[in-house]
N, C-alpha and C positions, 0 to 999 in steps of 0.2 A: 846193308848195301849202301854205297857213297853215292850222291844225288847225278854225283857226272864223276866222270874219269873210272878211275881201277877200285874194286869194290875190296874186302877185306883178305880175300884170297890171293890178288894179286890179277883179278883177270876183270875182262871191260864189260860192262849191263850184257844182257843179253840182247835190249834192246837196238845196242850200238850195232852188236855182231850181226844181226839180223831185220835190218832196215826192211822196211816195206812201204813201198810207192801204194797211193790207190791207183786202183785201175780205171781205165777209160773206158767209155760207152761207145759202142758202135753204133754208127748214124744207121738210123731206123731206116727198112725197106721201103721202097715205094709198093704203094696198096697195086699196083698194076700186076708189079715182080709177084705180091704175096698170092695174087689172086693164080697168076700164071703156076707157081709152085704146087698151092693146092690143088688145083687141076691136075699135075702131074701126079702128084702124089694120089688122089682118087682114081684116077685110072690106072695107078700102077697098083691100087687095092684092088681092083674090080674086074686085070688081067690074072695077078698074081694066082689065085685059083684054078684058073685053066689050066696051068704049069705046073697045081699041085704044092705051094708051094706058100702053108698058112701063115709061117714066117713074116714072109714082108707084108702079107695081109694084114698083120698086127702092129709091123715095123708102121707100115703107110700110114695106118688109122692115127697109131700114137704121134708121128711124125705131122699129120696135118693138124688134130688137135690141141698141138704145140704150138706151132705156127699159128692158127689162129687164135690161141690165146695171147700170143703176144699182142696180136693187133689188136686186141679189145682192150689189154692194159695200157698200152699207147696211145689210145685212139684219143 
């Protein structure tokens, strides 16, 4: 394959065809926002049962567990 331009078959790198930008970092939550989230998210574990409904029991858990982990890699 040819360092730049059209390679032996007639066609352009693959790398030309398919450019990729890196991506950007979203500016990190404020600890107030995260603290208010988690809150949600624990009381929406700790209704979701009443409703019968183990699902978001497990969504919530996983969902604040996440959340807090980001803020401990950030912190």
């Amino acid at each position: 394959m040819a360092e730049h331009g059209i390679d032996r078959d007639g066609r352009p790198p693959l790398r030309l065809l398919h450019y990729r930008r890196e991506a950007s970092a979203a500016e990190p939550l404020p600890l107030l926002q995260v603290g208010r989230i988690a809150d949600w998210l624990e009381r929406t574990s700790a209704e979701a049962p009443q409703r019968g409904d183990h699902s978001s029991v497990l969504r919530a858990h996983r969902d604040r567990a996440l959340l807090l982990l980001g803020v401990v890699k950030y912190a």
